[in-house]
N, C-alpha and C positions, 0 to 999 in steps of 0.2 A: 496125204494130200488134202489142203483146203478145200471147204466145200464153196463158194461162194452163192448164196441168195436173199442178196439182195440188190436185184437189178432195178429193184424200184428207185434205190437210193442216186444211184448209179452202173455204168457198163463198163466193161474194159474196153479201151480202141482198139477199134478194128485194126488187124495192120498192114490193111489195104487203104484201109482210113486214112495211116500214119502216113506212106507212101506217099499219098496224092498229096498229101500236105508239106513234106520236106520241100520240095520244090522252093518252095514260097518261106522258107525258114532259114534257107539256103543263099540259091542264085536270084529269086525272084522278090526279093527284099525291099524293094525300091513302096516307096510312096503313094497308093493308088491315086492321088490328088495332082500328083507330080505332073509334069507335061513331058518330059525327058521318057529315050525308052525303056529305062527300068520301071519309072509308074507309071507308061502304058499297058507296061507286060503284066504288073501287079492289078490293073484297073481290070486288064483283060479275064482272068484270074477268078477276080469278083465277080465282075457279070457271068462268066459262066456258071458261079456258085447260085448265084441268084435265078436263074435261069433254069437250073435243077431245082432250086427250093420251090419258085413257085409254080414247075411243072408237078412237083407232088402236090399240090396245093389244091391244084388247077385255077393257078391265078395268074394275074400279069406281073413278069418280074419288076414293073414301079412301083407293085403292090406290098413286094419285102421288105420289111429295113432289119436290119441286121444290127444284134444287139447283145448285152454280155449275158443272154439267160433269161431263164422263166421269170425271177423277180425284176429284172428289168421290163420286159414285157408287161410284166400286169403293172407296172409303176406308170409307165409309160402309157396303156391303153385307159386307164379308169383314171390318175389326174387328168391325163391328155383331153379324155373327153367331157370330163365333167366341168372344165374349166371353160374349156371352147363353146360345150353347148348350154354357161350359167346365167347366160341371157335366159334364155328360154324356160329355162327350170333348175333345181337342187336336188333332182332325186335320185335314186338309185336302188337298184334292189339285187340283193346275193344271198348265197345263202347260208345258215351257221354252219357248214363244216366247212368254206371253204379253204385254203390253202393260207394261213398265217401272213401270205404276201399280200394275201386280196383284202383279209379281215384288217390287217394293220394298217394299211392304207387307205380303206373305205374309216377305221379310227380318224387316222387326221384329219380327213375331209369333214369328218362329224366336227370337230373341231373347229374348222374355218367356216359352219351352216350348214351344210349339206346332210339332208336327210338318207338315212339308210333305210332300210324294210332289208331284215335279217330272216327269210325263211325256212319255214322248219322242215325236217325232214321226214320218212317213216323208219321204221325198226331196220331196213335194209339200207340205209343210207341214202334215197331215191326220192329228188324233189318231182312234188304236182304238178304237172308245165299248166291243169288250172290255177296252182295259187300262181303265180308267177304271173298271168294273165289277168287276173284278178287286182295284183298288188300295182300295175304298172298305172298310171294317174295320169293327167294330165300337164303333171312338171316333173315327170319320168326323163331321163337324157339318157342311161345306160342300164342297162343287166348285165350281171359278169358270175357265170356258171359256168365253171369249168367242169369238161369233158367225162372226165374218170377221177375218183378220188384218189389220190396220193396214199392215204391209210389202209386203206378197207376194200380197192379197187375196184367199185360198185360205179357204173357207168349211166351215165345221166341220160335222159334223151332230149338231145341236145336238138335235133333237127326239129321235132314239135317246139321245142322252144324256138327257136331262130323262126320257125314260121310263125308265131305270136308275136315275137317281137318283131318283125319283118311289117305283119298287116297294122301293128299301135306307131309302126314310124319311130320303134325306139334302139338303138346302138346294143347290139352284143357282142361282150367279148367273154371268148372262150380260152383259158388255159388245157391246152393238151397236151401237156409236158407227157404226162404219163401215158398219154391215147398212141402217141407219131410211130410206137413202134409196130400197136397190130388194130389199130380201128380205123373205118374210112375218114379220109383226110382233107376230101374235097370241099372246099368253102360253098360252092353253090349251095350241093345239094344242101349242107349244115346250116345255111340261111346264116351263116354268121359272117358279122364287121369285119371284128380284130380277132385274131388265132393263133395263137402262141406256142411256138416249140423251142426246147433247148436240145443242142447236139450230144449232150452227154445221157441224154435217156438212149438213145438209137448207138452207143456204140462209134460217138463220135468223140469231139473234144470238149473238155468243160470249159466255162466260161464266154461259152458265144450260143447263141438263138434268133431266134427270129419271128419278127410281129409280120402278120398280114395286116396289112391294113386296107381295106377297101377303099377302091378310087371313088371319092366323092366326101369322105369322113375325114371331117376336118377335128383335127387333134392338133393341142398346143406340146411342143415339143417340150420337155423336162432336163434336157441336157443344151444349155446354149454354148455357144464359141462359132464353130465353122458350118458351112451347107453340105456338109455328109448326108450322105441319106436320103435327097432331096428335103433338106432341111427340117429332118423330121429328129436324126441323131447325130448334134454336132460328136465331133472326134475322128480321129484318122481311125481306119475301119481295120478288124483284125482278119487280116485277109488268110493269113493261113487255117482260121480258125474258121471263117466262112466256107472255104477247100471244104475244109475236113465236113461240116454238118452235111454240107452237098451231097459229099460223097457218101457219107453212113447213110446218108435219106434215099439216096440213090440204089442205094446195094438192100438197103432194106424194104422197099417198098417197088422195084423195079418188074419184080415177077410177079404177078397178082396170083398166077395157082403156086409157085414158090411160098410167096407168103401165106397165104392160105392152109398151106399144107405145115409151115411152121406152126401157125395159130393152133392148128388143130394138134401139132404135139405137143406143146407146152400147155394145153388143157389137159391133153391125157395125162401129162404128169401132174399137173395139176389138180386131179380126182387121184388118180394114183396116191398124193402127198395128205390128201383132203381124206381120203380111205382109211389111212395107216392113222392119222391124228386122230379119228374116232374113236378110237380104242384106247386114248388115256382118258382117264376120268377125269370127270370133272371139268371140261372143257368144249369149247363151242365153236363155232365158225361165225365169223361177224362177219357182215354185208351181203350184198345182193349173191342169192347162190348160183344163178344163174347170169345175170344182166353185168357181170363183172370182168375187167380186163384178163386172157387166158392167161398170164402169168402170175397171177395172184394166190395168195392165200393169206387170211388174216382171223386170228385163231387168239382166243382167250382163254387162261385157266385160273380156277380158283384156288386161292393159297401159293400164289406165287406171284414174286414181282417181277415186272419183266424184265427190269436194268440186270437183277441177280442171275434171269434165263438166258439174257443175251449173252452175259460174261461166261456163263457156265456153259455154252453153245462156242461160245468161242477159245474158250480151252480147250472144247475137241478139235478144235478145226471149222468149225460151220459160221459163215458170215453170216447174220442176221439181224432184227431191228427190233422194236415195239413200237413203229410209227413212221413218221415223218422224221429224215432224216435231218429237216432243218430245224424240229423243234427235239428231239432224244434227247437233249440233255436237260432241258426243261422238268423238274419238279411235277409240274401241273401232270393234273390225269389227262388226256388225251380230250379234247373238245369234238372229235367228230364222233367216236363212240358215245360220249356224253349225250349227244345231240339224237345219239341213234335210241338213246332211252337204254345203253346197256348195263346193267347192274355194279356200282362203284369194285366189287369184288373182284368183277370179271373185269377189269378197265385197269385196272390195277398189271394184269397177268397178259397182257397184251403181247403177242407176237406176230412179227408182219416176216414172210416167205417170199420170195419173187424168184421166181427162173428168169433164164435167159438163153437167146440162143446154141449155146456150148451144153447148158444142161443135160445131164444124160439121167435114165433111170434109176442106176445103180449110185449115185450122187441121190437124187430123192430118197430111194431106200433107206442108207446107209444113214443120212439127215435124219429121218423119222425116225428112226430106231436111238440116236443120240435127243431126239427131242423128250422120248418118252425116259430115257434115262436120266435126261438132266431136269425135267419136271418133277423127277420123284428124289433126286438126290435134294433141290430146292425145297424140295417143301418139308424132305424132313430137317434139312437145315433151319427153317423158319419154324419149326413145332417147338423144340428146347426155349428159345426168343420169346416166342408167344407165351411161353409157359412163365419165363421170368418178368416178364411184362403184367402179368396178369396179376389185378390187388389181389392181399392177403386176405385167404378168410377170416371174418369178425372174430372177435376172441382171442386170436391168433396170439 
């Protein structure tokens, strides 16, 4: 049987998830824009999706708009706000490991004038909320430091940030793609703008999320045509897809000692997984050991590459990654290890682990034990390579 972990990438739906959503896939088809009663029924639908989303939030439901995902969200929060507030200033500050959506988009804007301040990080992945207070200026308009790392799940502290940026008067936004399934999720206390989740982290459907956006933040919409959204996301709204985030956000964060008590198993497996990995040589644990999301583990070895670990993980049966699922196929060595200062050797042998809630022990176990077999069958595969790779000696 398949082992799957890698919930960072992705979850399977719930199919309590699916349930709630047939409805609307179904009989409840109609057009939420509609005036007729099938897009009343469909509009009704929505707001209660909305209604749940920003009671996890603890925001006001004209504070969601509802959107296809994490990259839509950050497209939408840092153009939206850099354009709206470019009266005022060009600046902006993030930081080098963030998520390829935020780095590639804070690109263009460099492009069109807009200044970036790209912050560095320490050996654990974990920006200074002093530099961050430091870097903000006087033609600052946004910071956008998302939550939890996507790679390395070293977890930011986002709420000392938000309160810096809260007292300089400048706009944060947060991607918590990765955070919605086990960190607090309340916009107060996090002192942030915009906040960003997708429903395929939590065991929902892919292709839909959702921006908070604070009442009073004015952002220039990136998608024109109709007044969806409160004219923030023209397009007819993917209502069954709103259902379903509802519901996963619903089921997952609805018990606070439920949840709680999940976090704290998927740590122990998570030390459990972290236990069994120390015993191959050669190899390390990247990011915060402590400060990082409980379903995480992100682990490096040297003399192995990790595309050749992953396929060779996935011949046993074990789903697994070397990263970001939106950059794996990328060539490049990984930019947020790079940034963590961690040695090209080890960046090279990169392996990213995630549980999720189905995870059981004997799945960790049975994983480790295939990790440590397929790190040593790789490496001596790449010893003969190395050997014929190597110049000949002089004379020769």
């Amino acid at each position: 049987m398949a082992i799957y972990l890698d919930h960072a990438a992705t979850t399977p739906l719930r199919p309590e998830v699916l349930e709630a959503m047939l409805p609307y896939l179904t009989e409840h088809f109609g057009n939420p824009s509609s005036l007729h009663a099938a897009g009343r029924r469909a509009r009704q639908g929505l707001d209660e999706a909305r209604e749940t989303v920003a009671g996890v939030l603890g925001a006001k439901p004209r504070e969601i708009v509802f959107t296809s995902g994490a990259s839509e969200n950050t497209s939408l929060a840092i153009n939206g706000i850099a354009w709206a507030a470019s009266g005022r200033g060009r600046h902006m500050v993030t930081t080098v490991i963030e998520h390829r959506a935020v780095l590639n988009t804070c690109a263009v804007l460099e492009r069109h004038g807009f200044e970036v301040t790209y912050l560095p990080v320490d050996r654990y992945g974990q920006v200074d909320p002093d530099a961050v207070a430091n870097a903000i200026g006087p033609h600052t308009t946004l910071v956008a430091i998302g939550y939890a790392n996507n790679e390395v799940g070293t977890v930011q502290p986002i709420a000392q940030i938000g309160a810096i940026c809260r007292e300089r008067k400048v706009v944060l936004y947060t991607d918590a793609t990765q955070a919605a399934a086990s960190l607090a999720l309340d916009v107060d206390s996090l002192q942030v703008d915009l906040f960003g989740i997708a429903a395929h982290k939590v065991e929902g459907p892919k292709g839909v999320g959702a921006l908070f956006v604070r009442q009073g933040t004015n952002l220039i919409p990136q998608q024109q045509g109709g007044s969806q959204e409160r004219q923030r996301r023209a397009g007819t709204e993917n209502v069954a897809g709103a259902v379903g985030l509802g519901e996963a956000l619903r089921l997952a964060r609805a018990d606070a000692e439920r949840l709680a008590a999940e976090n704290e198993r998927q740590r122990g497996l998570r030390q459990r997984l972290t236990h069994r990995l120390e015993g191959i040589a050669d190899g390390e644990l990247t990011g915060h050991p402590e400060a990082r999301l409980p379903n995480s583990v992100s682990w490096a070895f040297r003399g192995v590459e990790g595309g050749d670990l992953v396929a060779a993980l996935d011949l046993e049966g074990v789903a697994a990654s070397t990263g970001s699922a939106c950059t794996s196929g990328s060539a490049e060595p990984s930019h947020v290890l790079a940034a963590m200062g961690v040695p090209p050797d080890l960046i090279r042998g990169s392996l990213r682990l995630s549980m999720g809630r189905t995870t059981t022990a004997a799945e960790i176990d049975r994983a480790a034990d295939l990790v440590a077999a397929s790190v040593e069958r790789v490496r001596a595969a790449a010893q003969p390579a190395a050997a014929d790779a190597a110049p000949a000696p002089a004379g020769a």
